[in-house]
C-alpha positions in Angstrom: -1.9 -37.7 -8.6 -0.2 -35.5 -11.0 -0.3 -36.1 -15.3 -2.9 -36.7 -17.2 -6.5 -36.7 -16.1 -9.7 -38.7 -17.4 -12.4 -37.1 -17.9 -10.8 -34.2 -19.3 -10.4 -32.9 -23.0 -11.5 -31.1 -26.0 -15.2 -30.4 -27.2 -15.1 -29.1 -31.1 -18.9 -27.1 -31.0 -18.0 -24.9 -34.1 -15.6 -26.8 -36.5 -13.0 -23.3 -36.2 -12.2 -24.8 -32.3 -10.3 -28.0 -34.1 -7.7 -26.0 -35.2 -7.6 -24.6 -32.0 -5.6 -27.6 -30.2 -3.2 -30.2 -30.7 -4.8 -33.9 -31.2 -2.5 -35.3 -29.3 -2.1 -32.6 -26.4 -3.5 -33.4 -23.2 -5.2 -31.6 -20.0 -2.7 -32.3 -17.2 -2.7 -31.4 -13.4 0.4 -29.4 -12.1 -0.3 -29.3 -8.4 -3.3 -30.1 -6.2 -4.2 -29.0 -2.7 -5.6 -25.3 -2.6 -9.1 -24.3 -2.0 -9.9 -21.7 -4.2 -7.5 -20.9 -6.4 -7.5 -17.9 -8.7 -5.5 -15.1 -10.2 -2.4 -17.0 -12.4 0.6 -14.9 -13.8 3.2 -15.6 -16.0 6.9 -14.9 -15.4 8.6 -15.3 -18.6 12.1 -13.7 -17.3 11.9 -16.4 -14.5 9.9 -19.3 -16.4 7.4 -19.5 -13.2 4.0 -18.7 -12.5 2.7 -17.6 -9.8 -1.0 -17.8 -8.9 -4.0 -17.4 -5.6 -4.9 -19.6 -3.0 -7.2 -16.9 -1.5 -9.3 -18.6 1.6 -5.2 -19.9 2.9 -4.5 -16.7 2.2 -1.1 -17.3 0.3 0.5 -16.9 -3.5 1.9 -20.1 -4.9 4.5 -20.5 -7.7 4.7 -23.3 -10.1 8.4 -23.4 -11.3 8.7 -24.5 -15.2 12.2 -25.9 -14.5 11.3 -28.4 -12.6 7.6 -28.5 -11.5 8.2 -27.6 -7.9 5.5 -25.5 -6.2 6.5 -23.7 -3.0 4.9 -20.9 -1.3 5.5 -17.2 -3.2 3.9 -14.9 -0.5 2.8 -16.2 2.8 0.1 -14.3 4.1 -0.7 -12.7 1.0 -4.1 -10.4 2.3 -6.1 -13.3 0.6 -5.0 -11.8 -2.7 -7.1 -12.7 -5.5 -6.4 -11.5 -9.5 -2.3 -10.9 -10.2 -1.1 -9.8 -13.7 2.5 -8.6 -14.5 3.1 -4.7 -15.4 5.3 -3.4 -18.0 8.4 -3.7 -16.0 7.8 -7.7 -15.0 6.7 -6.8 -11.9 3.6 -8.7 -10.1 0.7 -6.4 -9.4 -1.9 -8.1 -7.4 -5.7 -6.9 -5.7 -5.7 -8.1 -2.2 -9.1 -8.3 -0.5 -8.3 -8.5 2.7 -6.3 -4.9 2.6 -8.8 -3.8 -0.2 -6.2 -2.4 -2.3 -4.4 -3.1 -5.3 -0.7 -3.5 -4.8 2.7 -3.5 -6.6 5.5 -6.2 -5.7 8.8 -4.0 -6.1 12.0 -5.6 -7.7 13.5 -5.8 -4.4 10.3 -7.4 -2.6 9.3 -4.4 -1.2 5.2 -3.6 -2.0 3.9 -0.5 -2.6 0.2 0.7 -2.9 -1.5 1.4 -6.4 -4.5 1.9 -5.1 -6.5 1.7 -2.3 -9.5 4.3 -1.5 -11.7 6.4 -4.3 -12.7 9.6 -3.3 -11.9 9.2 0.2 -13.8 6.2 0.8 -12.0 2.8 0.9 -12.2 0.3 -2.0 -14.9 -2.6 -1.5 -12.2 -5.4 -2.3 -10.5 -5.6 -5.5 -10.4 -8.8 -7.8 -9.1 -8.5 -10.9 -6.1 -6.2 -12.7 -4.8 -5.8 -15.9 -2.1 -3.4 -17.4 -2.3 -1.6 -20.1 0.5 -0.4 -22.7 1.0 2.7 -21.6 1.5 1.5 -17.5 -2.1 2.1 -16.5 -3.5 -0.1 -13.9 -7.3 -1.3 -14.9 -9.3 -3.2 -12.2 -12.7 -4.2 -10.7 -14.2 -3.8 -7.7 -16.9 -6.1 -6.4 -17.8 -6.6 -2.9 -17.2 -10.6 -2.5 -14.0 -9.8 -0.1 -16.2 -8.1 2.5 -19.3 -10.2 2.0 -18.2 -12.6 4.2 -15.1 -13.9 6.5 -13.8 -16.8 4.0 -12.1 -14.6 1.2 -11.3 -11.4 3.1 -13.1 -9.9 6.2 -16.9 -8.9 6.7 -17.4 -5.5 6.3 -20.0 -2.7 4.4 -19.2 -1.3 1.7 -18.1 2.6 2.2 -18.5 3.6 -1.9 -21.8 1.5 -2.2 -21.0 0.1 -5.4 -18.9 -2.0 -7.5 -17.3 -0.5 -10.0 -14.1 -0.3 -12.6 -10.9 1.7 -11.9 -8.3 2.7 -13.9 -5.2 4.4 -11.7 -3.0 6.8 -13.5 0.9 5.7 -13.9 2.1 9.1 -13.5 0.0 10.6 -11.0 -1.8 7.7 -9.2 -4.9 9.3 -9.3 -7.8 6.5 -9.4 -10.5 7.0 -11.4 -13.9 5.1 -12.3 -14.0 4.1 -15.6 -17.3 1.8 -16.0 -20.4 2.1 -13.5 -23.9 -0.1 -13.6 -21.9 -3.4 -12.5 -23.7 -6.1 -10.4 -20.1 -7.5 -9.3 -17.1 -6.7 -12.1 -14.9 -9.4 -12.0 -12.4 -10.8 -14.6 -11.4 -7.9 -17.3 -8.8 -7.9 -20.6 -7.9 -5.8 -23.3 -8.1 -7.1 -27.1 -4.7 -7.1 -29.2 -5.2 -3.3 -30.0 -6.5 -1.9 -26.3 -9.4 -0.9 -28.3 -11.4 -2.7 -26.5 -11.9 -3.6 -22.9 -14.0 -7.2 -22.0 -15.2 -7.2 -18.3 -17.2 -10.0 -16.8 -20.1 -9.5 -14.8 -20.7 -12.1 -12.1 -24.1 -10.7 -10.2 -25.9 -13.9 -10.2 -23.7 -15.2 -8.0 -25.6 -12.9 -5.2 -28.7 -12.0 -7.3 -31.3 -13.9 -8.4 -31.9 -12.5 -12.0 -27.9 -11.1 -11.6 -25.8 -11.3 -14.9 -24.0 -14.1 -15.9 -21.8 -12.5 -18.7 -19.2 -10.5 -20.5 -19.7 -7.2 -21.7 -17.0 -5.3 -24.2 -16.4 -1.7 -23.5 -14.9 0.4 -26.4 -12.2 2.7 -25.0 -12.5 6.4 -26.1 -9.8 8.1 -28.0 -7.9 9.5 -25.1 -7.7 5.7 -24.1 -9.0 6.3 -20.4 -12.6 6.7 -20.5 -15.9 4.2 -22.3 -17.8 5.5 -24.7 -19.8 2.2 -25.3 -20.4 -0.8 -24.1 -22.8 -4.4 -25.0 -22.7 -7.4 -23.7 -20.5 -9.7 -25.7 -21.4 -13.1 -24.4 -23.4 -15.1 -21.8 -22.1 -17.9 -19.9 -24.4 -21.3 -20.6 -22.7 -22.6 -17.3 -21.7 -21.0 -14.3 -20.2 -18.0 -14.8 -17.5 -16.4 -16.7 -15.0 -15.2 -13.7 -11.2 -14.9 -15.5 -10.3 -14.4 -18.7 -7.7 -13.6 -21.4 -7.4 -13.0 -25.2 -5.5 -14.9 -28.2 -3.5 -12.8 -30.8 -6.7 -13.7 -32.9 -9.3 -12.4 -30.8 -11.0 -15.7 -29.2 -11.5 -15.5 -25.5 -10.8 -18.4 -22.9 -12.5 -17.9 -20.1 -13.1 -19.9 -16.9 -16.3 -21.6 -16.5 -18.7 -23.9 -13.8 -17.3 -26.9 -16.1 -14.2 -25.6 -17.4 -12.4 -23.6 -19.7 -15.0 -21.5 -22.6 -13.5 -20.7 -25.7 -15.4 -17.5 -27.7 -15.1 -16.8 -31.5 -14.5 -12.9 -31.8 -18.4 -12.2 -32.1 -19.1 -13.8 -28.5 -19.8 -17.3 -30.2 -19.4 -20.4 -28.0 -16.8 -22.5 -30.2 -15.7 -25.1 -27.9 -14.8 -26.2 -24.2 -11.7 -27.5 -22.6 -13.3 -29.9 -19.5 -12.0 -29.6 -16.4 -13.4 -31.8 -13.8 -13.6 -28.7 -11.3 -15.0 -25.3 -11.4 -12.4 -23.3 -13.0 -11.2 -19.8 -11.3 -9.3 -18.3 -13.8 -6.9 -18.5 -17.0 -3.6 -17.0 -17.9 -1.1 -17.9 -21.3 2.2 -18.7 -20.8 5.5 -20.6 -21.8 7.8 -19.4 -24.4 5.7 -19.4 -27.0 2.9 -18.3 -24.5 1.1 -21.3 -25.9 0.5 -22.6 -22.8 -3.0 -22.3 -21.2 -2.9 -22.3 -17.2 -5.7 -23.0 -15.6 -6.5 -22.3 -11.9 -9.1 -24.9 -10.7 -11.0 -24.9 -7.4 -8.5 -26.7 -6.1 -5.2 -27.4 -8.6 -3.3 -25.7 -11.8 -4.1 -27.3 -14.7 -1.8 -26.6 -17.9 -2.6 -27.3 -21.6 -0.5 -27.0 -24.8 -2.7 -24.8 -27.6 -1.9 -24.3 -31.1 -2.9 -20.8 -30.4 -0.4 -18.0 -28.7 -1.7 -15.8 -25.8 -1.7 -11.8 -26.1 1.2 -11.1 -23.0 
């Protein structure tokens, strides 16, 4: 069950993706058995990862030291994106609660956010933390659009947007607007730069299928530009994260994308599911997790993740 799969492997499109990988370093399949999974962290402190299995509505963890997984947080508000703060601890957006939450060192969870302006969040995916102990995260409505990843509901704000929430005061702010359905988001190397993908066409017909880059303004909490940086030639781009030399590896319908700095499709990692989301890890964080459909997938780079 478990090991290394066929029908998996490299595919060199721009001859910089060869040095990307290790000839000899293969795709292999850590666990099998959720439905959808998503969201996959990296505990260096405690050599684990822990990742989503949002419709079972539980948090999983893949221990290094042995290859166990057992069950991190069960019910877990179908909790979708996690990341780890600036302190180690796990921060995850749970869409059943819509809210973004904070596992304490003790256990205990407090709220980071949870309503804008009064009005409750639609049902937050995906979080990121920056340097300085900001939480950034998006806010697209697939949590109340339907029983299986959350709970049916409307939407009280009316859109989707992005949020940052202030580490000293908590205040929660929009940072981005004009989103179809914000999903996966990352900072480059610098926090210069913020990617966010846009997933609309998964409900609309001419919807986006891409990631647009955001530059940050000087005071480091508002846009003051934005493009699109890349379009997805299958599926859509849903998770993401950045190398210490700029390429992003994002999730795609057919596995895992690998972008060149200037949005360039470079080469693909196939997965023989439809891939969720992607995190680095390891000591060396040259690791690549993968969260398929329905395993965790791991592959050795000769690259090294941003933390």
């Amino acid at each position: 069950m478990f090991g290394v799969l066929e029908g998996t492997g490299f595919e060199v499109i721009e001859p910089e993706f060869a040095a990307c990988f290790i000839g000899h370093a293969r795709v292999e399949r850590l666990w099998t058995g959720a439905r959808w999974s998503e969201g996959p962290a990296w505990f260096p402190a405690g050599r684990y990862l822990v990742w989503s299995d949002i419709p079972n509505n539980r948090l999983l963890r893949w221990d290094e030291t042995d290859g166990s997984v057992s069950e991190f947080r069960t019910p877990s508000n179908n909790a979708n994106g996690n990341t780890v703060d600036t302190e180690g601890r796990l921060v995850s957006c749970e869409h059943l609660t819509r809210r973004v939450t904070r596992t304490e060192h003790d256990g205990s969870i407090s709220v980071i956010a949870s309503h804008w302006e009064g009005k409750r969040l639609n049902s937050p995916n995906d979080v990121v933390v920056k340097s300085d102990g900001s939480v950034w995260f998006t806010d697209p409505s697939y949590g109340i659009l339907m029983d299986y990843e959350g709970e049916r509901a409307d939407s009280e704000i009316g859109d989707c947007h992005v949020y940052r929430a202030d580490p000293e005061t908590g205040k929660v702010e929009v940072v981005a607007t004009g989103f179809f359905k914000p999903n996966g988001l990352a900072f480059s190397a610098d926090e210069a730069w913020l990617y966010v993908s846009d997933t609309g066409i998964t409900h609309h017909e001419d919807g986006p299928a891409h990631i647009e880059k955001l530059k940050l303004g000087k005071d480091g909490k508002t846009v003051e530009d934005r493009r699109v940086f890349a379009v997805c030639s299958n599926g859509i781009f849903d998770g993401f994260r950045l190398d210490r030399d700029g390429r992003i590896w994002t999730s795609a319908a057919d596995g895992v994308h690998c972008l060149d700095k200037t949005g360039a499709l470079i080469g693909k990692i196939h997965i023989p599911e439809m891939v969720g989301n992607v995190c680095f890890g390891g000591a060396k964080l040259n690791r690549l997790f993968v969260a398929g459909t329905t395993s965790l997938y791991s592959v050795f780079l000769n690259v090294n993740g941003l933390k």
